[in-house]
VOTISE-622557 format. One record per residue: residue in three letters; x, y, z of N, C-alpha, C, O, CB in turn. Coordinates in steps of 0.05 Angstrom, whole numbers, plus 5000, padded with zeros to 4 digits. Glycine has a CB too. Example, Ala and Ser with C-alpha at 12.3 -4.5 7.8 and 13.67 -1.06 7.14 Angstrom:
<rs>
ALA526448865156524649105156526449345156528549345169522649115181SER525749555142527349795143525850015157526850235161528249885114
</rs>
This chain:
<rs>
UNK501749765000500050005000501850255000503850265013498150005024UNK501150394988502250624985502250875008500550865026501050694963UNK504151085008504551235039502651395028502851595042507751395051UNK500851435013498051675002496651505029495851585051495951644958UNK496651295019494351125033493751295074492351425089496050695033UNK496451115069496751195103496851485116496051525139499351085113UNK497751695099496751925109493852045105492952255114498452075101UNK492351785082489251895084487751805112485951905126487351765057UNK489151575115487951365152488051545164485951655170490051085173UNK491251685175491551925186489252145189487552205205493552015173UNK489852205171488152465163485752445180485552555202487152485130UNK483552245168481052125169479852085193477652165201481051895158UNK482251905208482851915237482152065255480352045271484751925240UNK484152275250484252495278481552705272480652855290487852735277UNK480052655238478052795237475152655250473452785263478052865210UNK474952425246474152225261473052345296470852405306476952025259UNK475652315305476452365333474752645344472952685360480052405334UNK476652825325474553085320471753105320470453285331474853175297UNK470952955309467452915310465952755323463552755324466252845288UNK467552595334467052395362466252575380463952545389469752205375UNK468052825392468752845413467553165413467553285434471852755418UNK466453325388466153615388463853665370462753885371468753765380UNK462653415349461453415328461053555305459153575290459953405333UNK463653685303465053825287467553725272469453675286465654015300UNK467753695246470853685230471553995229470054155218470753555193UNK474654105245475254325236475354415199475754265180477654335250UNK474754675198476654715174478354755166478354785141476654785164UNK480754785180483254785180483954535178486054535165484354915199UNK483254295184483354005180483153925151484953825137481153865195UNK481153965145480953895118482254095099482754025076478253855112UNK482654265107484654495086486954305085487554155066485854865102UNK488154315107490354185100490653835090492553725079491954255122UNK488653735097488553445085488953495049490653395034484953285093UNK486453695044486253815006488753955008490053764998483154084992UNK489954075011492254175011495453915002497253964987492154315041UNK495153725013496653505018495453444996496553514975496553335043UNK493253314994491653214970492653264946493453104929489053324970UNK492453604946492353614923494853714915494953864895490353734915UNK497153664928500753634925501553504911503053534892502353544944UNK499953204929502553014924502152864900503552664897503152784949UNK500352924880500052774853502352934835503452804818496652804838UNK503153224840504853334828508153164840509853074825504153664832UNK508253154855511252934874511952724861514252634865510552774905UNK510052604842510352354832510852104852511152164876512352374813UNK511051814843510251644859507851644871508451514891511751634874UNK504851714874503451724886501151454882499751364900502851974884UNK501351394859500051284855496451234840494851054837500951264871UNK496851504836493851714833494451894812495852094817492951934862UNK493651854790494152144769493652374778492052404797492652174745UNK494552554768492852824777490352914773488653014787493653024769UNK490552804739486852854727484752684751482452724759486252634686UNK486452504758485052174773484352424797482452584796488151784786UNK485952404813486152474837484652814837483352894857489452424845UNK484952954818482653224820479753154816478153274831483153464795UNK478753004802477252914801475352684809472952654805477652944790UNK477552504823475652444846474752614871472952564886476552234857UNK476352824873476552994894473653104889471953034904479153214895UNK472853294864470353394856468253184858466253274869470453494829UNK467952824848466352684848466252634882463952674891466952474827UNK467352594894466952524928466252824937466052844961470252384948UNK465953024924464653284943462053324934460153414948466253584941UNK462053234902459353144902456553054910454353154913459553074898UNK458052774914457652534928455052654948452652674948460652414945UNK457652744966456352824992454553114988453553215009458952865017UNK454153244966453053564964450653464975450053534998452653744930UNK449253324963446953324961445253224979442853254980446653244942UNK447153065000445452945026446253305052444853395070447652475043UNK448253395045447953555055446353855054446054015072449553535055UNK445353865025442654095019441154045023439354205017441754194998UNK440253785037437653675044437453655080435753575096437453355029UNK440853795084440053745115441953525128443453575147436553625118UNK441953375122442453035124445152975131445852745137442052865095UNK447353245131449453115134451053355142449753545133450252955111UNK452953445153454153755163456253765142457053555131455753785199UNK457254035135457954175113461754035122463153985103456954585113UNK462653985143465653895146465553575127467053515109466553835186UNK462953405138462453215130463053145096463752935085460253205139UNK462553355087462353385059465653415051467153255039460253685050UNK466153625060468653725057471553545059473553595046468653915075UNK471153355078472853145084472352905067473952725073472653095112UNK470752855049469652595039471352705016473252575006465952515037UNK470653035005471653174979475353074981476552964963470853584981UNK476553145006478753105012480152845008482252844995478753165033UNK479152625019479452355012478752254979479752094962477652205032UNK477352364980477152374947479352454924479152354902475352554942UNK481352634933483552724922485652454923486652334904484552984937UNK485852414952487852154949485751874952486551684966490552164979UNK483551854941482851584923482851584907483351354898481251464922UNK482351814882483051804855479951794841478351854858484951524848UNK479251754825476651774810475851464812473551394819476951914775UNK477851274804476951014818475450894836473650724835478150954826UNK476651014853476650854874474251044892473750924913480050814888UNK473251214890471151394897468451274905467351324926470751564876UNK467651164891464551044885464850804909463650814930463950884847UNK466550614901466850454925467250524947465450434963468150314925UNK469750704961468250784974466250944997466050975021468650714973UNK464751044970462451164977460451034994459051115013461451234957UNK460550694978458550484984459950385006458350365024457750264961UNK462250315013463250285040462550515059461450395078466350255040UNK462550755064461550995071459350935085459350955110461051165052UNK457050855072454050875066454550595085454350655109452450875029UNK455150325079454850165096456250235124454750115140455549955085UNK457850325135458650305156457350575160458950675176461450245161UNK455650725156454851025163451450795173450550805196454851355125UNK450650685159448150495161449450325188447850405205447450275127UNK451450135203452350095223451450175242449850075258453950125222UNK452650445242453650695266451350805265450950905287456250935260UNK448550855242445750965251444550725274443450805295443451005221UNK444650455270444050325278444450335320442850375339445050145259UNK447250295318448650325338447750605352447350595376451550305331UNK447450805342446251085353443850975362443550895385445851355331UNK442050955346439150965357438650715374436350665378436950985333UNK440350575382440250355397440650395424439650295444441950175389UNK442950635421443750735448442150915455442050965479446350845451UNK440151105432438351285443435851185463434951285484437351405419UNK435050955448433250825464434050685488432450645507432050665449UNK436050625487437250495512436750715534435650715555440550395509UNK438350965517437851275546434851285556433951295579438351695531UNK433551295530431451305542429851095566428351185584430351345523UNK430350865561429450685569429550785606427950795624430850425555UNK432250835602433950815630433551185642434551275663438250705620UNK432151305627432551605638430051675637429751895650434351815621UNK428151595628425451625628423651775646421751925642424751425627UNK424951665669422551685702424651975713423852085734422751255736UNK427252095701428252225719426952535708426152585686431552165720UNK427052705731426452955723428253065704427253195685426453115745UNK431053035705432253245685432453015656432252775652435853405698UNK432853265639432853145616436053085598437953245597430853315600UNK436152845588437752745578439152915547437952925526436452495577UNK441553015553444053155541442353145508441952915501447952935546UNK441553325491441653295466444253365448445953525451439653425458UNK443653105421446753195413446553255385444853085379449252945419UNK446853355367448053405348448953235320450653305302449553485359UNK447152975323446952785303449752575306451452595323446652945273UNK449552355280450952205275454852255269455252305245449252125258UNK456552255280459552415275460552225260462352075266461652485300UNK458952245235459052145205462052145189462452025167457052345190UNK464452335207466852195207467951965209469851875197467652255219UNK466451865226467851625239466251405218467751245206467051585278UNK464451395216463151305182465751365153466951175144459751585175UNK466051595145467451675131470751555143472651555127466751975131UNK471051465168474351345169473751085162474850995142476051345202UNK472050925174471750735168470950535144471050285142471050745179UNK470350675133468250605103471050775081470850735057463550845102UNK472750895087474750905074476950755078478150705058475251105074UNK478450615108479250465113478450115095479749925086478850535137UNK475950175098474849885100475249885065474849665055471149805118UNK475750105047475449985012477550105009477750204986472850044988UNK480050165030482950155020483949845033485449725018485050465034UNK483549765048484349505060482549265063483349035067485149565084UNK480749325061478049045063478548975034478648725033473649145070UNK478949075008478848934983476049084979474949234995478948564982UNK475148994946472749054924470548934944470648754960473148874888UNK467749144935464749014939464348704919463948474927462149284925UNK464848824892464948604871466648464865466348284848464448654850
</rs>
């Protein structure tokens, strides 16, 4: 595997972490992920053309435009998928998108499992239970990029 690879894990990672813990991807995060991104196809060795690699960058910001004009998804969310998109290449994009989508389908699961669990368990108390700020669809986006740089093809 190539060192693109591993500084996208990186990247993905600490943005991940970021949205675990604040439900926010900075933008200074993903500046500099697209920034990196969009370097190291000129460095050679990368593994990613440039045409490849700009243009998956545009198709993965895509991707995500449109669940986000509908609401559905926060504007870092978008921005970081666009980012990973640079170092997957136009290839490798679509897949995974559909890795994305399955482990984003996971982690809804796992949320609303634990919502009901709060509830279950917080129900009878007077104060009310912490609201949060949706799914940290990063950690979807690390994983579902992890999982179709290293799990292998859907098909």
């Amino acid at each position: 595997m190539l060192i693109s690879a591993y500084i996208l894990i990186a990247l993905l990672g600490i943005a991940a972490i970021f949205d675990l813990f604040s439900r926010r991807v900075p933008n200074y995060w993903t500046g500099i992920g697209a920034g990196i991104g969009m370097a190291a196809p000129w460095l050679g060795g990368y593994g990613v053309s440039l045409a490849s690699a700009y243009l998956g960058g545009v198709l993965a910001f895509s991707i995500f435009l449109f669940p986000y004009l509908l609401g559905w998804m926060g504007a870092g969310d978008v921005k970081l998928f666009g980012t990973a998109g640079l170092f997957l290449g136009l290839e490798r994009v679509i897949t995974a998108a559909l890795f994305i989508a399955l482990a984003g389908g996971v982690l809804a699961v796992l949320y609303l499992a634990m919502r009901v669990f709060n509830f279950l368990i917080y129900r009878n108390m007077q104060s009310k239970v912490k609201e949060d700020n949706g799914l940290p669809y990063a950690v979807a986006i690390f994983i579902g990029t992890s999982w179709s740089l290293f799990g292998g093809e859907i098909i």
